[in-house]
N, CA and C atoms as an extended XYZ file, in Angstrom:
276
Properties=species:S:1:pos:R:3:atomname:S:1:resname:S:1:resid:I:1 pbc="F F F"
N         9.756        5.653      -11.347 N   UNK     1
C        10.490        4.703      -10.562 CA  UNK     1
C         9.546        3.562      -10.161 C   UNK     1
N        10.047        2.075      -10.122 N   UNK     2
C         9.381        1.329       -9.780 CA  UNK     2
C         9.322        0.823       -8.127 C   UNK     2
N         8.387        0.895       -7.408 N   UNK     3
C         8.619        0.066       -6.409 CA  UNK     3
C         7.895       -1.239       -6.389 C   UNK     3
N         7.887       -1.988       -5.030 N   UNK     4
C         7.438       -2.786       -4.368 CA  UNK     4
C         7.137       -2.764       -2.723 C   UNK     4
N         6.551       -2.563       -1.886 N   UNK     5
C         6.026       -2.332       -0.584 CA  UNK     5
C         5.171       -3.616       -0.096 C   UNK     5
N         5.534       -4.375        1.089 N   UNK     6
C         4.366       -5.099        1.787 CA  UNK     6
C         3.585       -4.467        2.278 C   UNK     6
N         2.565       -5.124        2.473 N   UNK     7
C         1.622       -4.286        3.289 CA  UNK     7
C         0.805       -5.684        4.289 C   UNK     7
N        -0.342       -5.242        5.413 N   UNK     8
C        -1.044       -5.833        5.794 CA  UNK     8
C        -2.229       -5.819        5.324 C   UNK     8
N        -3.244       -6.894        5.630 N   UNK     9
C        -4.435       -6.673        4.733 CA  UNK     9
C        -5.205       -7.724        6.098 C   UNK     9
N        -6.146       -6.723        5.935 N   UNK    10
C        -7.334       -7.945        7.628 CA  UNK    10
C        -8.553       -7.416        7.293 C   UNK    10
N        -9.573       -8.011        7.528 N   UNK    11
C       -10.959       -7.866        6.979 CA  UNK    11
C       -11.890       -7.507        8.213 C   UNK    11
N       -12.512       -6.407        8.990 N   UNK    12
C       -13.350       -5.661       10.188 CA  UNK    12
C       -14.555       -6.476        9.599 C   UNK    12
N       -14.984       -7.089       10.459 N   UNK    13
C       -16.344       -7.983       10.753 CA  UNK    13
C       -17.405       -6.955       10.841 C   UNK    13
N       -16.955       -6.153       11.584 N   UNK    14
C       -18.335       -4.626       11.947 CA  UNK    14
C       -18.268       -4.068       11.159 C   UNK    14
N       -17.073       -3.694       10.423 N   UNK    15
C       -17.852       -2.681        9.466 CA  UNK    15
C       -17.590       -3.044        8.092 C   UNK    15
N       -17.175       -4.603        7.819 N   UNK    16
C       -17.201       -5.365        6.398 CA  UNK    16
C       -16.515       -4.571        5.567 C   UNK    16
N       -15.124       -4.156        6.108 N   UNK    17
C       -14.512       -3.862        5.073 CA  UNK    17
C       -12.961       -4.282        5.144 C   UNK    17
N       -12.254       -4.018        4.274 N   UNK    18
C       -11.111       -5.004        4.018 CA  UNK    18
C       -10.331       -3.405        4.208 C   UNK    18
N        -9.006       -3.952        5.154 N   UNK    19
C        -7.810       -2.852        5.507 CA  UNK    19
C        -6.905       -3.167        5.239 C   UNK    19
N        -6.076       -1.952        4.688 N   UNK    20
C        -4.729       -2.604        4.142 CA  UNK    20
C        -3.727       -1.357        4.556 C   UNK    20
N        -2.822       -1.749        5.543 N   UNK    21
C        -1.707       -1.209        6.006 CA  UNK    21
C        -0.369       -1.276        5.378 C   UNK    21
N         0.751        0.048        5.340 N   UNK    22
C         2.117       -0.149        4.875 CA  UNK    22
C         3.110        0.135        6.051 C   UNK    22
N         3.321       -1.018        6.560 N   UNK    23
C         3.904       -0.553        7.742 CA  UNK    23
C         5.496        0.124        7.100 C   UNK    23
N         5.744        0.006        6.174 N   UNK    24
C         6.664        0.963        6.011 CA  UNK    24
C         6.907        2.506        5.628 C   UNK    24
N         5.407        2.459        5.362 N   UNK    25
C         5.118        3.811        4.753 CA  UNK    25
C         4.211        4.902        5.972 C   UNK    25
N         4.794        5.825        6.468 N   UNK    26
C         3.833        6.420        7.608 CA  UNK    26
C         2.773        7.332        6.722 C   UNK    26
N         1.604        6.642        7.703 N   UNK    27
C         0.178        7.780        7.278 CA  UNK    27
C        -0.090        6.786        5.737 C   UNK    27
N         0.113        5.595        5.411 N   UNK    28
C        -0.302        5.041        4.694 CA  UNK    28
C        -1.134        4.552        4.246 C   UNK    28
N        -2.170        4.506        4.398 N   UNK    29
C        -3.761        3.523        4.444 CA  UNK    29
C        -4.501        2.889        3.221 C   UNK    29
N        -5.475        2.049        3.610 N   UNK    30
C        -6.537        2.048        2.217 CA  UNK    30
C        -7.627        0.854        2.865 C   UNK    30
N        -8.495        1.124        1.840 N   UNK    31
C        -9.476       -0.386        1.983 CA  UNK    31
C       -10.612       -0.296        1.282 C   UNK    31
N       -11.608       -0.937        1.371 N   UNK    32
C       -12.462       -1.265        0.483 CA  UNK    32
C       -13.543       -2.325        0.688 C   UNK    32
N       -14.716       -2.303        0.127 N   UNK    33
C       -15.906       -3.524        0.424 CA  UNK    33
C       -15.245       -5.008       -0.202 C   UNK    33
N       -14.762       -4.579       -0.859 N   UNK    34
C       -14.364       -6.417       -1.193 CA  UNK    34
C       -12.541       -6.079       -1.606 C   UNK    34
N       -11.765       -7.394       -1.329 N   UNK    35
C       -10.583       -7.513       -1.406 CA  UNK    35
C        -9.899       -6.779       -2.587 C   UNK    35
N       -10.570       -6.956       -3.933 N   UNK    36
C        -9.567       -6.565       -5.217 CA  UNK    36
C        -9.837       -4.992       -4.856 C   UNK    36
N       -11.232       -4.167       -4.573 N   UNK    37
C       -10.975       -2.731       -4.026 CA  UNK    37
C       -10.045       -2.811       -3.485 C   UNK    37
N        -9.693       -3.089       -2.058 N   UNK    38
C        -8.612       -2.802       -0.963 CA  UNK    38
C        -7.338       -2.622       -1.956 C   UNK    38
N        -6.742       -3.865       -2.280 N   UNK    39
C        -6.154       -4.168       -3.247 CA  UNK    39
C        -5.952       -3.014       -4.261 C   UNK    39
N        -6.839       -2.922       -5.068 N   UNK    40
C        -6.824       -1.199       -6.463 CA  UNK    40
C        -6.300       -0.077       -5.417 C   UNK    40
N        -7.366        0.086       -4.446 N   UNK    41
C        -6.881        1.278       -3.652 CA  UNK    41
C        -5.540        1.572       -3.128 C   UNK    41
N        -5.227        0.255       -2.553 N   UNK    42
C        -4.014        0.133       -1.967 CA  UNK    42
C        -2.856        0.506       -3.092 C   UNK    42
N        -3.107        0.077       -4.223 N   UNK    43
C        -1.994        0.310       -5.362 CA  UNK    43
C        -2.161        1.879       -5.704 C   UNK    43
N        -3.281        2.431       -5.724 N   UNK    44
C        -3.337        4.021       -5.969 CA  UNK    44
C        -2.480        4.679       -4.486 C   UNK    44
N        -3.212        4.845       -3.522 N   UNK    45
C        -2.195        5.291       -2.761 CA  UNK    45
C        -1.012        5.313       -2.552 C   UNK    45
N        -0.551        4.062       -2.696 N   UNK    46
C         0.995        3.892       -2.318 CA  UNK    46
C         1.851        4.719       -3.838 C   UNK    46
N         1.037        4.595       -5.074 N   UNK    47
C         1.728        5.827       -6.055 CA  UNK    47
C         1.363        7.259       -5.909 C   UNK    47
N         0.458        7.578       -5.074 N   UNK    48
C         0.200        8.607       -4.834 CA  UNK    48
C         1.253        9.414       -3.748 C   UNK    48
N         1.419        8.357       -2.533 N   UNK    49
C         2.268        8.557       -1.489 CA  UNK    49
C         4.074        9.150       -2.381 C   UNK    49
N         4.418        7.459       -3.142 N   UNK    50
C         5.380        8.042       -3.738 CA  UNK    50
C         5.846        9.063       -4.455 C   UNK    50
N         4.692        9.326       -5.504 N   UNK    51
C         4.771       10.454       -6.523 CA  UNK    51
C         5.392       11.433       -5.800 C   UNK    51
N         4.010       11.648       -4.647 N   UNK    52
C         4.839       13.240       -3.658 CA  UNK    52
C         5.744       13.173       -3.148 C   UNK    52
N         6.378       11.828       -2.805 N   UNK    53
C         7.831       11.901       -1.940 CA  UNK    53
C         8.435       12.622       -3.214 C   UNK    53
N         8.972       12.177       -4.367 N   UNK    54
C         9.423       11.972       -5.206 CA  UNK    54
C         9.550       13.687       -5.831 C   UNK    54
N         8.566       13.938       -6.194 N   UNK    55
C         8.160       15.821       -6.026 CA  UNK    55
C         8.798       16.297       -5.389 C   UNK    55
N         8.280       16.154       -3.880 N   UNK    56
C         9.177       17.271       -2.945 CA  UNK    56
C        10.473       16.830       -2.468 C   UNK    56
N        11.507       15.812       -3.152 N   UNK    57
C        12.443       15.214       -3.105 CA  UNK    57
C        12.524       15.015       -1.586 C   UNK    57
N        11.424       14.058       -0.904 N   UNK    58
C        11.959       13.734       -0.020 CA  UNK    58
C        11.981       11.889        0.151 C   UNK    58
N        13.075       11.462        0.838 N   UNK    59
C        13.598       10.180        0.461 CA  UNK    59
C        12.580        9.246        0.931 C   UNK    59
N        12.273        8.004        0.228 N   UNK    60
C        11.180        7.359        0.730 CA  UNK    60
C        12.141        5.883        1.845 C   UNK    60
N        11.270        5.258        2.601 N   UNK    61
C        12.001        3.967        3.393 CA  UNK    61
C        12.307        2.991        2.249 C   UNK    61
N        13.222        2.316        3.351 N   UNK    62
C        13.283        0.833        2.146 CA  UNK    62
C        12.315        0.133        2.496 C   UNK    62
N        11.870       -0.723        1.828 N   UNK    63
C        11.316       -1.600        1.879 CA  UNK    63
C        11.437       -3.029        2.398 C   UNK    63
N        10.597       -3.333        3.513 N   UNK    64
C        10.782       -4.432        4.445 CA  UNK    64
C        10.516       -5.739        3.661 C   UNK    64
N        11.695       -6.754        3.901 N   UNK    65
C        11.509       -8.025        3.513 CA  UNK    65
C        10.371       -8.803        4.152 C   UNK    65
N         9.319       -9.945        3.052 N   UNK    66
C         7.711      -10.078        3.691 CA  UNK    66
C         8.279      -11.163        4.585 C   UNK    66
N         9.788      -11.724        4.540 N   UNK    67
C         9.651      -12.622        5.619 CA  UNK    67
C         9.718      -12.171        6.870 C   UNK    67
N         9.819      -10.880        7.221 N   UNK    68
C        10.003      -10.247        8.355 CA  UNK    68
C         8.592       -9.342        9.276 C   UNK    68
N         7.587       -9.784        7.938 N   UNK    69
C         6.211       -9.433        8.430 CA  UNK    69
C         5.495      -10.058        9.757 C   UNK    69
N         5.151       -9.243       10.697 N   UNK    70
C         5.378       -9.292       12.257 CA  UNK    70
C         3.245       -9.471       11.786 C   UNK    70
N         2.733      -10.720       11.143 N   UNK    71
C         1.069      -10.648       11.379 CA  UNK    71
C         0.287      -11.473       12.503 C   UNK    71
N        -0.964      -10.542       12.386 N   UNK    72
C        -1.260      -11.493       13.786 CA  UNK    72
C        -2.379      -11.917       13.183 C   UNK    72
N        -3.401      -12.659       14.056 N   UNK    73
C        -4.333      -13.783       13.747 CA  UNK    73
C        -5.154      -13.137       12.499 C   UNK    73
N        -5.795      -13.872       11.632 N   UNK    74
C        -6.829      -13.076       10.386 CA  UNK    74
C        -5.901      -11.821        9.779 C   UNK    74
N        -4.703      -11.945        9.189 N   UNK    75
C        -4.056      -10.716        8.156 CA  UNK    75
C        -3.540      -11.747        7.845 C   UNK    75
N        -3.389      -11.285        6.121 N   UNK    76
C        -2.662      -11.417        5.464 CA  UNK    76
C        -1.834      -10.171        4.587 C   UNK    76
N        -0.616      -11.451        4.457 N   UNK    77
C         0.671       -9.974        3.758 CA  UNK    77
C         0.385      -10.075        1.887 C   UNK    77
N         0.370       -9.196        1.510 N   UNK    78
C         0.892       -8.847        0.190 CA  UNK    78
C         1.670       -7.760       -0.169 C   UNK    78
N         2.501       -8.024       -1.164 N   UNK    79
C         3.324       -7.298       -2.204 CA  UNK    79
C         2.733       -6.533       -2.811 C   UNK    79
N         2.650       -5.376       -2.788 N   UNK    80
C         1.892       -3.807       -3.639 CA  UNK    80
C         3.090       -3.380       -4.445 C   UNK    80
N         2.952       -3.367       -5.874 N   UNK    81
C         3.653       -2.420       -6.731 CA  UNK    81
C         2.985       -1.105       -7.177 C   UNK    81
N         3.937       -0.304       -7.208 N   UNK    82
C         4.116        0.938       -7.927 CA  UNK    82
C         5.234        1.719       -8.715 C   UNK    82
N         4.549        2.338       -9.485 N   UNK    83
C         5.246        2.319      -10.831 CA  UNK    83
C         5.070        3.850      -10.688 C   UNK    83
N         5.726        4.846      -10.349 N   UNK    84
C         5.155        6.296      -10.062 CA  UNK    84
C         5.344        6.780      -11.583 C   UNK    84
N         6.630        6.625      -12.329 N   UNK    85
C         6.020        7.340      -13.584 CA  UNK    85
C         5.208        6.963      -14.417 C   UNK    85
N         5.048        5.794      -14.552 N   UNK    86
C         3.956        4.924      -15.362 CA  UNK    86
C         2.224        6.189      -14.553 C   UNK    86
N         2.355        5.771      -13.300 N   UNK    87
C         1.240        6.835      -12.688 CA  UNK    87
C         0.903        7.973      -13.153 C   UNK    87
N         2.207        8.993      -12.881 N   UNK    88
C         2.202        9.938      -13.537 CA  UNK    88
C         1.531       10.469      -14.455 C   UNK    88
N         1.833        9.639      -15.441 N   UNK    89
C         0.872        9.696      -16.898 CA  UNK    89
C        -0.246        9.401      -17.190 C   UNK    89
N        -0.561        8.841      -16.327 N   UNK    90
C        -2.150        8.013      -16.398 CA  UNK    90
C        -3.248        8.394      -15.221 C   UNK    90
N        -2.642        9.252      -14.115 N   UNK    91
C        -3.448        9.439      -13.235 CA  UNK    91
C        -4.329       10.709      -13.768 C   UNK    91
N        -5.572       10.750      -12.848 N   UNK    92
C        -6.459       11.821      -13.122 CA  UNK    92
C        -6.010       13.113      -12.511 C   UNK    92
């Protein structure tokens, strides 16, 4: 199944690393030393998250429109796809 998920993305000065939140997805996380990590990571998790919804047939949220993204000073929003069966096949 294909999705799409926003997420937040803000960069910690102290500990130089880039965070990326799904506020639609609970217990969602990721990040990384530089943006395209956050970014890779962020795309593994969120198929990881799905896969298992998907497994233990339990229903995932919809997905929030990015014009409705509630950010505050230093975040930015992006669009994360996932592709869980494409994953499937290709994950380790």
């Amino acid at each position: 199944m294909k999705y799409s998920y926003p997420a937040v993305i803000s960069y910690d000065f102290g500990d130089k690393v880039y965070y990326v939140d799904f506020p639609d997805m609970k217990n969602c996380f990721a990040d990384g030393l530089t943006l395209r990590e956050a970014l890779d990571n962020a795309e593994d998790v969120l198929n990881l998250m799905l896969l298992d919804a998907e497994t233990q047939g339990i229903a995932v949220p919809e997905a929030s429109d990015m014009d409705s993204m509630n950010l505050h000073a230093g975040e930015i929003a992006a669009l994360i796809t996932a592709d869980t069966e494409l994953y499937s096949r290709i994950a380790v």
